[in-house]
C-alpha positions as MATLAB code, in Angstrom:
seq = 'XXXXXXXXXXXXXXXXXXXXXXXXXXXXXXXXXXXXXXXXXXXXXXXXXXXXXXXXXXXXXXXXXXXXXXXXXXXXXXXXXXXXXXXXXXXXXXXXXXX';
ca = [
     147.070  102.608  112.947;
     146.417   99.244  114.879;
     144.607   96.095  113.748;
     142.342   94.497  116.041;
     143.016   91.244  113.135;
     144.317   88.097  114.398;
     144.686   89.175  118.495;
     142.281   88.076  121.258;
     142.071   90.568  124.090;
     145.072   92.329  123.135;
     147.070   89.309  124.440;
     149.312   88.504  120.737;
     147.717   84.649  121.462;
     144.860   82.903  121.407;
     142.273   83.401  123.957;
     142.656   80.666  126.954;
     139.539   78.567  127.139;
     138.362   78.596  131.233;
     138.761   74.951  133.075;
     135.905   73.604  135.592;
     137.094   73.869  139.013;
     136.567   70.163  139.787;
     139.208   69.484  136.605;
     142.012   70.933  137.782;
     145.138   68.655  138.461;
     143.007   65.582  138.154;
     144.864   62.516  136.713;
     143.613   59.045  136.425;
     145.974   56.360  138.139;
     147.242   53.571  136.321;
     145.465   51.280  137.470;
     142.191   52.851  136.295;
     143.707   53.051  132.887;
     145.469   49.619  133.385;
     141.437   48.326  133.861;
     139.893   50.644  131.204;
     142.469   49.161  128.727;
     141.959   45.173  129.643;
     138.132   45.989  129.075;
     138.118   47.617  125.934;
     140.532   44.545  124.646;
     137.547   41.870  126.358;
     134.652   43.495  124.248;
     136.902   43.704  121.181;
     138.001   40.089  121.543;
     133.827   39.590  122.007;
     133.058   41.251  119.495;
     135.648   39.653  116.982;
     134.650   36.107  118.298;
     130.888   36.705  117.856;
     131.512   38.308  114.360;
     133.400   35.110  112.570;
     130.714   32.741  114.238;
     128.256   34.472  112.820;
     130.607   34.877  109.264;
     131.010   30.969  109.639;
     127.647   30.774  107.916;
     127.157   28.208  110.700;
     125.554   31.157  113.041;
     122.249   33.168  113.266;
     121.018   35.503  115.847;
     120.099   32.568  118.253;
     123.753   31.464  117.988;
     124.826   35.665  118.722;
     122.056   35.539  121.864;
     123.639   31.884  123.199;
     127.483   33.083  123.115;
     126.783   36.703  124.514;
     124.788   34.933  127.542;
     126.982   32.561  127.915;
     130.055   34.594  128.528;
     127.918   37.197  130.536;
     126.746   33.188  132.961;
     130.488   32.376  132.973;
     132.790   35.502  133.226;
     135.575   33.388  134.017;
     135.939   31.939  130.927;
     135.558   35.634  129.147;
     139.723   35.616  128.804;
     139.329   33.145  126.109;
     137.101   35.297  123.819;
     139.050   36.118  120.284;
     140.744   33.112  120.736;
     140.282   29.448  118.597;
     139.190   28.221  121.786;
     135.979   30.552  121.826;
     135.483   30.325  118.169;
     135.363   26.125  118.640;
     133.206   26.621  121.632;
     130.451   28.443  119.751;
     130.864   26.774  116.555;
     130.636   23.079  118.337;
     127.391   24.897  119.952;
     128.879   24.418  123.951;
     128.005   28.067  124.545;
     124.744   27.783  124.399;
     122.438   28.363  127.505;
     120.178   26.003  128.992;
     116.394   26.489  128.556;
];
């Protein structure tokens, strides 16, 4: 006598899961990874420079707002971010935004 334990369909394997037509043999070039990757490493580097302002002691929310809208004013100057030069920038109070 047969089990029906442990087989899908009758197959011996695991059942295979159906793909969406518009998946099929896609692949992402490089450079969209390439980009993906240098952005992800910009908002970490924010993120890290934002956090030890703001761990100075030296920092508040207002401090948070200036930095984030000053990087978002000047993205040419966003390749700094995680750096000392971004950390002396906000902590010397030259990213702030004018009012």
């Amino acid at each position: 006598m047969r089990s029906n334990h442990g087989s899908a369909g009758g197959t011996g394997g695991a059942a295979a899961l159906p793909v969406p037509s518009g998946w099929t043999g896609r692949q992402m070039s490089v450079a969209f990874i390439a980009a993906m990757i240098f952005l992800t490493l910009l908002v970490l580097g924010m993120a890290v420079g934002v956090l030890f302002a703001v761990r100075s002691g030296d920092a508040g929310e207002v401090t948070v707002y200036h930095a984030l809208a000053f990087y978002h004013a000047h993205p040419d100057l966003r390749p700094e971010l995680g750096t000392p030069a971004a950390l002396d920038r906000i902590a010397a109070g030259r990213a702030a935004v004018p009012r």
